[in-house]
N, C-alpha and C positions, 0 to 999 in steps of 0.2 A: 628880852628876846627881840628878835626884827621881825618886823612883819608889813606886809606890804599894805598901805591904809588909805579905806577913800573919806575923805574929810569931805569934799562936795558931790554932786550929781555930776561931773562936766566931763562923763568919758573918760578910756584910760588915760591920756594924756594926763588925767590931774591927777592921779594914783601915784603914791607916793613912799618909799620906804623907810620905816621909822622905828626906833626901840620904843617898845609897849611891857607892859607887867606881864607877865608869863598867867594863863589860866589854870582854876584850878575846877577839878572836875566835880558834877554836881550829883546827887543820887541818880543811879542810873548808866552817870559816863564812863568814859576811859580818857585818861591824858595820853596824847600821841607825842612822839619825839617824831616830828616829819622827816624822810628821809628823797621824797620827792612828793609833789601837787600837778595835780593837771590844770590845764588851761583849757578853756569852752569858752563858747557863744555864750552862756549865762551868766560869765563874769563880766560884758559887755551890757549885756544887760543890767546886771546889778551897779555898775560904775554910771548909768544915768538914771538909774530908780525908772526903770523899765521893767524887770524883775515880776512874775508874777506874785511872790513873795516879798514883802516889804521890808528895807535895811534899815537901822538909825545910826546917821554917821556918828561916830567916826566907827569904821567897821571893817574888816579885810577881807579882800573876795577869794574865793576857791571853794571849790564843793568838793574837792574829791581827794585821797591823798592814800599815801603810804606810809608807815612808818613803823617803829614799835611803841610799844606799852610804856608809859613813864610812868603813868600811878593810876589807880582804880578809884573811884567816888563808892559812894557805901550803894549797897542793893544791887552788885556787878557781882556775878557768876559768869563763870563759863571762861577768863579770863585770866592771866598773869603778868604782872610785871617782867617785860622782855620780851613778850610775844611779838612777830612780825604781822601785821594787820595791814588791812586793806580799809577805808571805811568814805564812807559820803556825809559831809555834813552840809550846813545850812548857810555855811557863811565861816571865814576864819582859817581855810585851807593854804593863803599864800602867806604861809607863817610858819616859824620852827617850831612851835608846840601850837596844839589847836583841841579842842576836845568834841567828843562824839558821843553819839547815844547809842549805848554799847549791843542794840538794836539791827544799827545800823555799820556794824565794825563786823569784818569776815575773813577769819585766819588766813592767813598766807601760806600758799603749800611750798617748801625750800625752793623748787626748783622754777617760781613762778618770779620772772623778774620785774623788780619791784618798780623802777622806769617807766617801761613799759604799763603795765598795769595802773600806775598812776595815770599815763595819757591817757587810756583809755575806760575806764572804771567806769564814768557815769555813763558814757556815749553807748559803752558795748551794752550796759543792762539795760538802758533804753531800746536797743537793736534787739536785742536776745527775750524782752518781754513783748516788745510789739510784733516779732516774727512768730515765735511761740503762742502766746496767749491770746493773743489779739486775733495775727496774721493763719493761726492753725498750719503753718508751712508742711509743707509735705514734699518729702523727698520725691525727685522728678518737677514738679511747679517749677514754674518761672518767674523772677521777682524783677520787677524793674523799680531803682532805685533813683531818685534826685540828688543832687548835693554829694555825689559821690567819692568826691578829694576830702569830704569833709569828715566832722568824727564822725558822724553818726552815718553819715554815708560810707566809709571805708571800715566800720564795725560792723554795719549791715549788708558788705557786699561780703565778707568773708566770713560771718556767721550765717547767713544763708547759704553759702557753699559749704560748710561744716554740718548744716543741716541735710544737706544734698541737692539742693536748688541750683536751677541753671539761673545766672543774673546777667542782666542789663544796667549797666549803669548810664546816668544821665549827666552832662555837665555841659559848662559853660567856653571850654577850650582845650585844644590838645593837649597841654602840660596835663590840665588834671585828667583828661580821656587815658592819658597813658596812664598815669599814676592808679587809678581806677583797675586799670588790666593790668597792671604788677600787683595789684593786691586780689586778683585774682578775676577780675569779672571775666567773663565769658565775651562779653561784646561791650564796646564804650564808646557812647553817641553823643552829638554835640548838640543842644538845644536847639530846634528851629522850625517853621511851622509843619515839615514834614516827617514830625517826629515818630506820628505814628505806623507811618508806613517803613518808616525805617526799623522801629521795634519791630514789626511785622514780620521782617525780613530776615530777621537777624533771631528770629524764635521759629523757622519752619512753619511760615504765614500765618501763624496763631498769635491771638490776645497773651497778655500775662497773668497769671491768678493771683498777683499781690503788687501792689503798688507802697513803698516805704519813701514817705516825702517829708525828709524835712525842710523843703525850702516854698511851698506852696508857691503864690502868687501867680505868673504866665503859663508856669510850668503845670498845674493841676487841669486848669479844664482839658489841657491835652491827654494827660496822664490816664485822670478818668475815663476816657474813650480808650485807652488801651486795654480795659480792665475785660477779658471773656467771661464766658457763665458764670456763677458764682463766685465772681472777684473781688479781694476786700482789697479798699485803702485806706491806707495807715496813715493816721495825720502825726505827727511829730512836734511840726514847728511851723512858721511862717519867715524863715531866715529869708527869706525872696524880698519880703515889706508885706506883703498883697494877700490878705484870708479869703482864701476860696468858697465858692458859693459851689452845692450838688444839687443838680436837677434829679427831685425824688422820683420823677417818669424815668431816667436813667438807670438809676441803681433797684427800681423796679422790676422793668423788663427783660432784664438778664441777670434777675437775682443776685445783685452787688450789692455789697455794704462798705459803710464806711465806720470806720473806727479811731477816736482820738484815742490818743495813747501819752499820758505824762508819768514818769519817773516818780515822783511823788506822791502818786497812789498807792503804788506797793511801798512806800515806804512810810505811810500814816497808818496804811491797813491794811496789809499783808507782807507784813515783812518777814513771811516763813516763806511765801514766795520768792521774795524776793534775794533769800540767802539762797532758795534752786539758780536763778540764776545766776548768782554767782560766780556759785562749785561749776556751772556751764561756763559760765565768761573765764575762770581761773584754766579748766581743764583747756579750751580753746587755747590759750596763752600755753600751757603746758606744751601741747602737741606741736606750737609751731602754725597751727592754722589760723591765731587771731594773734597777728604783727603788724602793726600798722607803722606807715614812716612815721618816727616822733624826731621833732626838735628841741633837742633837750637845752636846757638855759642853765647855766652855772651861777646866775646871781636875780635875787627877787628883782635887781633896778631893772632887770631885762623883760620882764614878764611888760608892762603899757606898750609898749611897741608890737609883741606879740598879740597882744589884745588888738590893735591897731590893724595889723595888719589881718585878722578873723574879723573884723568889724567892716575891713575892705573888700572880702573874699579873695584876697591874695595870700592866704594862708591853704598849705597838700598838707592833707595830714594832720598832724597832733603834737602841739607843743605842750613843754612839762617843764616846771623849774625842780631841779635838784635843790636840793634845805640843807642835807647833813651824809 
């Protein structure tokens, strides 16, 4: 099978695609016949052993995919050969078959397109568990959001409005301010030190009750000051470079908290959670209210450039390679 392989550390540029032995699935898994993989900031990560989670080369990046069932590993229920699935795995997603821990594999409802779904899978359950779980959202709250062209930011400006949130997105330039307010935000600001008087303005001169960042660095110590009474922030990521420091007098005196939030927790130890959010990231895709712009790729040699250009932040939206 092809599959796309990092043989060094040296960034996507070194990523390479190549025929490999097809996998076969272990007690526990399902073999996937991919029929699309998403593309993240994690895969950028993983191409320079940056990765919170450690690769051994030679090994192929993608966490996220679509496809169907090609064959079961023994100790798999719930399962058929043919089923259309959705699933996250660890490593091995920019490939035609890939296998998963049948854990973490979640039916596909017919009318949920699989594309789509691919681009978005890991970003939306990270958006949909930090706004829920973490963020306690509540319809009416206002969320302001960083990195808003990004996955995780254009998965959590339009799952927050699904929830019933008014949102603020935050970015770095008009292209993505627009892109931002087609995918739904309410108001879309450009970074700069008068950030917060401009959320202010743009919320009927109140605070916001949630703050979703995945890009930390400049953008947090301001963020944090936008947060009113009992406001949580959502830590995500550090895509910016720069881990934020909280002055614990701050999130003190106006009963604020702050909350990490990684994907990989509901998936080591709550992955009954993590199949709720799902059926929520799938139903959102159902109705039309979680569409994010995807650029789709027709061949894996396409996919390092793509990385490339999310490693520049010159990437709107959500790239996806199609497999089969």
């Amino acid at each position: 099978m092809r599959a796309l392989i990092c043989s060094e550390f040296d960034g996507p540029s070194s990523l390479r695609v190549a025929e490999v032995d097809r996998p076969e699935p272990a007690a526990g898994e399902v073999l996937i016949q991919a029929i699309a993989a998403g593309i993240s900031f994690v895969d950028v990560l993983m191409s320079r052993n940056k990765h919170q989670n450690k690769h051994e080369p030679p090994f192929s990046t993608g966490m996220e995919v679509v496809g169907t069932i090609a064959a079961l590993g023994p100790e798999v229920s719930g399962f058929s050969v043919g089923d259309t699935v959705a699933a996250l795995v660890y490593e091995g997603g920019h490939a035609e078959y890939v296998c998963a821990k049948a854990f973490e594999v979640f039916a596909l409802p017919e009318d949920c397109d699989p594309v789509q779904t691919a681009a978005v899978l890991s970003v939306a359950l990270t958006s949909e568990l930090a706004l829920v779980e973490k963020g306690q959202i509540q319809p009416g709250e206002t969320v302001l959001i960083s990195g808003a062209a990004g996955g995780v930011g254009l998965t959590g400006v339009q799952l927050a409005k699904f929830h019933g949130a008014r949102v603020i997105a935050a970015v770095s330039d008009a292209a993505k301010a627009e892109a931002a307010k087609a995918a739904g935000a309410d108001a879309a600001l450009i970074y700069g030190p008068d950030l917060r008087d401009r959320v202010k303005e743009a919320n009927e001169e109140r605070d916001v009750d949630i703050v979703l960042d995945p890009v930390g660095g400049d953008f947090a110590e301001t963020a944090a000051h936008c947060l009113d009474w009992d406001g949580r922030y959502l830590i995500i990521g550090f895509a910016g470079g720069g881990i934020p420091n909280f002055a614990a007098n701050r999130l003190l005196v106006k009963n604020r908290s702050a909350h990490g939030m990684v994907l990989g927790y509901y998936r080591w130890h709550k992955p009954a959670r993590l199949a709720i959010a799902a059926k929520v990231v799938f139903e959102a895709i159902q109705k039309g209210a979680l569409k994010v712009p995807t650029q789709p790729l027709e061949d894996l040699a396409a996919v390092p450039d793509a990385l490339s250009r999310i490693e520049n932040r010159t990437m709107i939206g959500k790239a996806v390679v199609k497999l089969n």
